[in-house]
C-alpha positions as a Markdown table, in Angstrom:
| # | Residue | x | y | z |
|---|---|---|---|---|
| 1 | Unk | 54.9 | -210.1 | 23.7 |
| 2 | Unk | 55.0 | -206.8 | 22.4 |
| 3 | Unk | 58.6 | -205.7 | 22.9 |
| 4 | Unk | 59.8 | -208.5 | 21.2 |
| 5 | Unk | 57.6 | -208.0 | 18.4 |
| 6 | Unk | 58.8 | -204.6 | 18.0 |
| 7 | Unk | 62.6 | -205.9 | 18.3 |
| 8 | Unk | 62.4 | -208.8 | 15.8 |
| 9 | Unk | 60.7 | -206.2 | 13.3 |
| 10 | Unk | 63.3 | -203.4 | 13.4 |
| 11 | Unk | 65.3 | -203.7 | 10.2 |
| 12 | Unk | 67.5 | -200.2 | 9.3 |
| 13 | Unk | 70.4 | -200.3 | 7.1 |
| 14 | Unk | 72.5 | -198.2 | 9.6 |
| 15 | Unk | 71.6 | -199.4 | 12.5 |
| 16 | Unk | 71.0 | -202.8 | 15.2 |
| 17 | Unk | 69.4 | -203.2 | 18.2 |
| 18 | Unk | 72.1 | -204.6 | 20.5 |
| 19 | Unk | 70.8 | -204.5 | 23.6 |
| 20 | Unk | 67.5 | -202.6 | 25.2 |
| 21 | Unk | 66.7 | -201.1 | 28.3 |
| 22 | Unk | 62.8 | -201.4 | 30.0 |
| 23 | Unk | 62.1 | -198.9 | 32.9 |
| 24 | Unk | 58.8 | -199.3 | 35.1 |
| 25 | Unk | 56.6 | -196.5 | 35.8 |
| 26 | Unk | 55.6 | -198.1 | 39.3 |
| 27 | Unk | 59.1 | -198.4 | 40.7 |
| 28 | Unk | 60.0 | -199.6 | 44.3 |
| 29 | Unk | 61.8 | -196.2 | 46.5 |
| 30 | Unk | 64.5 | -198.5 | 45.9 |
| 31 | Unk | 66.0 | -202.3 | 46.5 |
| 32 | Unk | 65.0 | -202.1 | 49.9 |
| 33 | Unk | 61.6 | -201.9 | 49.6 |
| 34 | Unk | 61.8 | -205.0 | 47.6 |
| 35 | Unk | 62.4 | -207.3 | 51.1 |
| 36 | Unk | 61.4 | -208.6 | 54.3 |
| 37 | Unk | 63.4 | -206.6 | 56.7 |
| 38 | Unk | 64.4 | -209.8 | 58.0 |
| 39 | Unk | 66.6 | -210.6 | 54.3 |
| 40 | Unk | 69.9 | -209.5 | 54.2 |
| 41 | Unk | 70.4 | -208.2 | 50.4 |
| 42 | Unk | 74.1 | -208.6 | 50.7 |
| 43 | Unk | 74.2 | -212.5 | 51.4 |
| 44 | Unk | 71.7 | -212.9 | 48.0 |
| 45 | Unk | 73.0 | -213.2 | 45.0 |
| 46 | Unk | 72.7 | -210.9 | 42.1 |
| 47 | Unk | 70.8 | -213.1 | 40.3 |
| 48 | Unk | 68.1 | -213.6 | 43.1 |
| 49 | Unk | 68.1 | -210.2 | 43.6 |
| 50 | Unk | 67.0 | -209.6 | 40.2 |
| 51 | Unk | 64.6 | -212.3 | 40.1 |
| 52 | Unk | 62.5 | -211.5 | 43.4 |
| 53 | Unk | 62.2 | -207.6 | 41.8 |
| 54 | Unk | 60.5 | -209.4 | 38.2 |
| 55 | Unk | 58.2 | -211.0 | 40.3 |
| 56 | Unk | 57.5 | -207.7 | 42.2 |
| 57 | Unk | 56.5 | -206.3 | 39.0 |
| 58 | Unk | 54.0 | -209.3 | 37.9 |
| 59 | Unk | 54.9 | -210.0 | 34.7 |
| 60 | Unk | 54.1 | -212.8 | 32.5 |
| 61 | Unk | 56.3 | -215.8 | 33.0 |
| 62 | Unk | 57.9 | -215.7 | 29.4 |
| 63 | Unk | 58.8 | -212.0 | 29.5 |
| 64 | Unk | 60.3 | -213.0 | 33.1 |
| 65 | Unk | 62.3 | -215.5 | 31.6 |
| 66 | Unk | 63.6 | -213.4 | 29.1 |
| 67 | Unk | 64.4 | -210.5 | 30.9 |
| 68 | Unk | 66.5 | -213.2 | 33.4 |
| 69 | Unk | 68.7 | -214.7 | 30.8 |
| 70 | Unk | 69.1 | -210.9 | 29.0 |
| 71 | Unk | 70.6 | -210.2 | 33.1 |
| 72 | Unk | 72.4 | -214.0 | 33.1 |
| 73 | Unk | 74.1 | -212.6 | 30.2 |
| 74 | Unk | 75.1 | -208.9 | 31.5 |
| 75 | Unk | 76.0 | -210.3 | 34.4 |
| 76 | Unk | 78.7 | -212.3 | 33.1 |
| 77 | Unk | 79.6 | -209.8 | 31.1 |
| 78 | Unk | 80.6 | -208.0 | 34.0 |
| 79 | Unk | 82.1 | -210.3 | 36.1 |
| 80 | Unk | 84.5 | -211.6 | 33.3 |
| 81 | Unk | 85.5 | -207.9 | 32.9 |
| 82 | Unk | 85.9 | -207.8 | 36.7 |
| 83 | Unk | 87.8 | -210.8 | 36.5 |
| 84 | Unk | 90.5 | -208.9 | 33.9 |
């Protein structure tokens, strides 16, 4: 895995990689386009929202499964903010 290659190796005195952002060349016209007109996107949840778009894009299982729990954990970032 490449990205996380590049992540683990960063090493600056001034500065840490707290979070990072990926963006897709190939990208859907937008959520819609991800579903069977027949799903409803507002009875899923967000986190099998996110999941059916990673397996859109066909990526490798372990960069799936990291990319899920880095969304798990913004996620509940989020909510316990709403929450506040």
């Amino acid at each position: 895995m490449q990205l996380e290659s590049v992540i683990e190796g960063f090493r600056h005195d001034h500065a840490t990689i707290l979070k990072y952002r990926i963006s897709y060349k190939n990208k859907p016209l937008g959520t819609a386009s991800l579903y069977k007109e027949t799903q409803n996107i507002a009875e899923m949840s967000p986190s099998d929202v996110f999941k059916q778009r990673l397996e859109k894009e066909g990526l490798d299982e372990p960069v799936r499964n990291m990319l899920m729990e880095a969304f798990r954990q913004l996620l509940e970032e989020v909510e316990q903010k709403m929450e506040e």
